[in-house]
C-alpha positions in Angstrom: 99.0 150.4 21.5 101.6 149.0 24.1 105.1 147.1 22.9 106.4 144.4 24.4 109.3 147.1 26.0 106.4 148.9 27.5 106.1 151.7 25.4 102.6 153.8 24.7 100.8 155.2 21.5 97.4 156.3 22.5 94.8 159.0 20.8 91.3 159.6 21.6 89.6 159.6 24.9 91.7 157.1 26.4 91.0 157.7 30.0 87.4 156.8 29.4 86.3 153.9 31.7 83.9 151.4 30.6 83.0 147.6 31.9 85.6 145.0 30.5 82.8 142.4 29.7 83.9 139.5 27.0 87.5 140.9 26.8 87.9 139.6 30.3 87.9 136.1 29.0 91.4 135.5 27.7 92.3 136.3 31.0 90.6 134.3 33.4 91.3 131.6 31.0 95.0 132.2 31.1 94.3 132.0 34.7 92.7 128.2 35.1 95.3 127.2 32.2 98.2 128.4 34.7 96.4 126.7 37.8 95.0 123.6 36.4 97.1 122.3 33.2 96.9 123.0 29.6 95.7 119.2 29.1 92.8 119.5 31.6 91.9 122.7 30.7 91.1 122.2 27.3 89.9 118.7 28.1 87.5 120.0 30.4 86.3 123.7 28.7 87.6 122.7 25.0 89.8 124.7 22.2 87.5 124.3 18.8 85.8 127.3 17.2 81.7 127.6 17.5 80.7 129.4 14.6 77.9 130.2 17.3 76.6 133.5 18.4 78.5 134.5 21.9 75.4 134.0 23.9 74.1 130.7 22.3 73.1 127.6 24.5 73.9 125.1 21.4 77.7 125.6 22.9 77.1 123.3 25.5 74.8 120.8 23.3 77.0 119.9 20.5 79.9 118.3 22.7 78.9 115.5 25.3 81.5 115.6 28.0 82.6 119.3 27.7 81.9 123.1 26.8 83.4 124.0 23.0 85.4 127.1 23.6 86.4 129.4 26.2 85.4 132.5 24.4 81.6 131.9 24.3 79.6 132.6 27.2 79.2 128.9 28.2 82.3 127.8 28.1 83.4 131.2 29.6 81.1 130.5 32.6 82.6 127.1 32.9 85.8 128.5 33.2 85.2 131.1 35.6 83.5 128.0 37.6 87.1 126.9 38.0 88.0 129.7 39.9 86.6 128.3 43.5 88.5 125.0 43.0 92.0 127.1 42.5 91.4 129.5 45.3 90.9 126.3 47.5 87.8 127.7 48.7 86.1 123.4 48.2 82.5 124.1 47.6 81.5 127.6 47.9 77.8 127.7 48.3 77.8 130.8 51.0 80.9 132.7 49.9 82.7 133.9 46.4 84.9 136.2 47.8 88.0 134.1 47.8 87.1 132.8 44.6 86.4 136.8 43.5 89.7 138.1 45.3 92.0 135.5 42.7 90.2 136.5 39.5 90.6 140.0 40.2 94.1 140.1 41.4 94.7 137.9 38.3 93.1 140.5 36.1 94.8 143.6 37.9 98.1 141.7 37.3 97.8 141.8 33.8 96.4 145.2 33.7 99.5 146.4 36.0 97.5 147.9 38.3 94.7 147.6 41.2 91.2 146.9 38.7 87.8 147.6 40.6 84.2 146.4 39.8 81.8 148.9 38.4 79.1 148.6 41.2 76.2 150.0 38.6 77.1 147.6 36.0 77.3 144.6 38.8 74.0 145.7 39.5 72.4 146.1 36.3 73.6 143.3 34.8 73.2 140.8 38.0 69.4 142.2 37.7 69.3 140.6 34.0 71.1 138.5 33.3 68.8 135.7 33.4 70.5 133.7 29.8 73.5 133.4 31.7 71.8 132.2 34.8 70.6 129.3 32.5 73.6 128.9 30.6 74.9 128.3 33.8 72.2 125.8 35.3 72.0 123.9 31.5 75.8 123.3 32.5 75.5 122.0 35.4 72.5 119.3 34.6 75.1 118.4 32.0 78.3 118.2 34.3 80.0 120.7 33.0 80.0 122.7 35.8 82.6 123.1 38.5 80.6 125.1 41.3 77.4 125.7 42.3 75.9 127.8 39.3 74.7 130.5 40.7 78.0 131.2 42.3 79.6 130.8 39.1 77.0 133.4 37.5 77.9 135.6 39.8 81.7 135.5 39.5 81.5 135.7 36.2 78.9 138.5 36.5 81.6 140.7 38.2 84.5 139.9 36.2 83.0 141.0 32.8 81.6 144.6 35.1 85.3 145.4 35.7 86.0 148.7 34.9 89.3 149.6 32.2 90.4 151.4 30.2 92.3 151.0 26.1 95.7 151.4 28.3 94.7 148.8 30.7 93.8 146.8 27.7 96.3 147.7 25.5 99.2 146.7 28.5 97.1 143.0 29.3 97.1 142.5 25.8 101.0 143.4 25.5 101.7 140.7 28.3 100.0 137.9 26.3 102.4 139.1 23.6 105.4 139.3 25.5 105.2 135.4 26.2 103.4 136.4 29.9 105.6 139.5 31.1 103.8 142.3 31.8 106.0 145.1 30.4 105.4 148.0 32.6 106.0 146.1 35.9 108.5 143.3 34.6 106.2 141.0 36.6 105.7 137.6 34.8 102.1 136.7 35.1 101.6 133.6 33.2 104.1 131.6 31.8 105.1 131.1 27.4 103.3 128.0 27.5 100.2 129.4 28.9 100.0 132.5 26.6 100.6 130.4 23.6 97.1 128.5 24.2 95.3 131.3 25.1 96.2 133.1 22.1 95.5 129.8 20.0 91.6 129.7 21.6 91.4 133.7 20.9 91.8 133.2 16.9 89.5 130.6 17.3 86.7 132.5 18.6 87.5 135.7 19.8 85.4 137.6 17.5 82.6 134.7 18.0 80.7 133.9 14.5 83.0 136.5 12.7 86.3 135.0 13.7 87.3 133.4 10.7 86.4 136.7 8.9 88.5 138.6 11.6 91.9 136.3 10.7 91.3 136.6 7.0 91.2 140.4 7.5 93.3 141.0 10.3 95.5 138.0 10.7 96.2 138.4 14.9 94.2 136.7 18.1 91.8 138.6 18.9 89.0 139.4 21.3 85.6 141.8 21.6 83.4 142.7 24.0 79.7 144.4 23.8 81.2 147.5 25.4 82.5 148.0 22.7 86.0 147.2 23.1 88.7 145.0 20.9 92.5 143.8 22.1 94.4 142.6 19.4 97.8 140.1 20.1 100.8 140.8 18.0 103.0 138.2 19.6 106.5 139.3 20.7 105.7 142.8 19.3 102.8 144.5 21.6 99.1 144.8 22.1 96.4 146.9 20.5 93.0 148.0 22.1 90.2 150.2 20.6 87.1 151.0 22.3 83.8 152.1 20.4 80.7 151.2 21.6 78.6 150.6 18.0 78.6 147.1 17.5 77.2 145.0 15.0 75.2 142.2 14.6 77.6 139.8 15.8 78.2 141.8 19.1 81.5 143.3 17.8 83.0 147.3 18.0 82.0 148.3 13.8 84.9 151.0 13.6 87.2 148.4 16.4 87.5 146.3 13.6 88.4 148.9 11.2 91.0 150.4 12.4 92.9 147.4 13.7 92.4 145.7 10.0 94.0 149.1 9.0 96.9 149.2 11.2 97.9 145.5 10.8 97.6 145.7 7.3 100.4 148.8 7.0 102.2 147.6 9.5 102.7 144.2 8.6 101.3 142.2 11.6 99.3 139.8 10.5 100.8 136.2 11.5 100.1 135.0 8.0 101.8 137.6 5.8 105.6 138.1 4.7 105.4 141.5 4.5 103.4 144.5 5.0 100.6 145.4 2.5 102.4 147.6 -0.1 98.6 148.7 -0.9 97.8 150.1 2.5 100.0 153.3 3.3 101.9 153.5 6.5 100.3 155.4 9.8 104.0 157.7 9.2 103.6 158.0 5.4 102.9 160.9 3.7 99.4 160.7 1.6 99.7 158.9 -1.8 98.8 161.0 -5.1 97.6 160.1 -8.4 
């Protein structure tokens, strides 16, 4: 966990690296919200919950002039399509690198320091990931698209094999909370305004299918990723990441879910609730007896 004042509670192995993968996506959309408007952004990549599976194609089918959230791989992709246009690179059919060099820096920003691709997971999963290759091409037949799709595969390839750890998480999460100030640099990386839509499209779909379950449960934006990690938003208070790699059917961290239910409930985060639950004992709290 990281506060908004940039404080740390951490236990387990939290210097374990693994690749960031779907948690990257608040992010990078924080990043096209900042550079291209709120209005066009959601006009053009969409706000409304899917219900869907994170890797489905029905995403793109069921709207006709744009993707249906920025948390599903389709709309991700379209997002991280964006990322050409705002680095001014105009059509980048030879060359990502000035597209790659603003996602990162954008990513390492909120992370509070320098973030580096895993090359073996670049490599692995640019040797297979052939549903996002079509995602991406089914986009662009439809216009949805906003740069050469293969480009955009591969950009968005990289950014979800960036290597973190639950501190790195924990302090990008606690910037989205503290209204776009990272609180170990003091840098602000994104303005109030922006973080208040991101957060708005991670309750919506940040735990994909299970994301109405997720608020009923946990009550905070949220977001997974098949490496097993979760970052939780508890706005104006600090961020939370787990990571544990057993997932479940719906691609999300089994014992993630658990603990952050757990630790909103007793300490009275959830955005819906008055009060703590008087049921769930504190973290501090001595053990209840019969």
């Amino acid at each position: 966990m990281a506060s908004v004042t940039g404080r740390a509670f951490e236990v387990g192995d939290v210097g374990v690296r693994f690749s960031v993968q779907s948690v990257s996506k608040p992010f990078v959309l924080a990043l096209v919200v900042e550079a291209v408007g709120a209005d066009r952004a959601r006009n053009l990549l969409g706000a409304n919950a899917t219900g869907l599976p994170f890797n489905s194609v029905m995403a793109i089918e069921l709207h006709d002039h744009r993707t249906m959230n920025p948390m599903v791989n389709a709309g991700a992709i379209a997002t991280t399509s964006l990322a050409p246009e705002i680095a001014g690179t105009g059509r980048p059919d030879t060359t990502t690198d000035a597209a790659w060099d603003v996602v990162v820096d954008w990513l390492s920003a909120f992370a509070g320091r320098r973030l580096t691709v895993d090359d073996e997971v670049y490599a692995c999963e640019s040797a297979t990931n052939l549903r996002n290759r079509g995602i991406a091409h089914l986009l662009h037949s439809y216009g949805r698209l906003h740069c050469d799709p293969d480009v955009a595969t591969d950009l968005y390839t990289r950014q979800c094999s960036v290597s973190v750890d639950v501190h790195d998480l924990a302090v990008m999460a606690a910037t989205l909370a503290d209204g776009g100030v990272n609180p170990l640099t003091g840098r602000r990386v994104v303005s109030d305004r922006t973080c208040a839509h991101v957060l708005a499209v991670m309750a919506t779909a940040g735990l994909y299918e299970l994301s109405g379950d997720w608020l009923w449960e946990v009550g905070l934006p949220g977001k997974s990723g098949v490496s097993g990690a979760v970052v939780t938003v508890a706005p104006g208070k600090g961020g939370l990441a787990v990571w544990s790699p057993p997932l479940d059917d719906a691609g999300n961290s089994v014992r993630g879910q658990l603990i952050t239910r757990s630790l909103s409930r007793s300490m009275g985060l959830n955005v819906f609730a008055s009060a703590a639950d008087p049921h769930v004992p504190r973290p501090d709290a001595p053990p209840v007896r019969d």
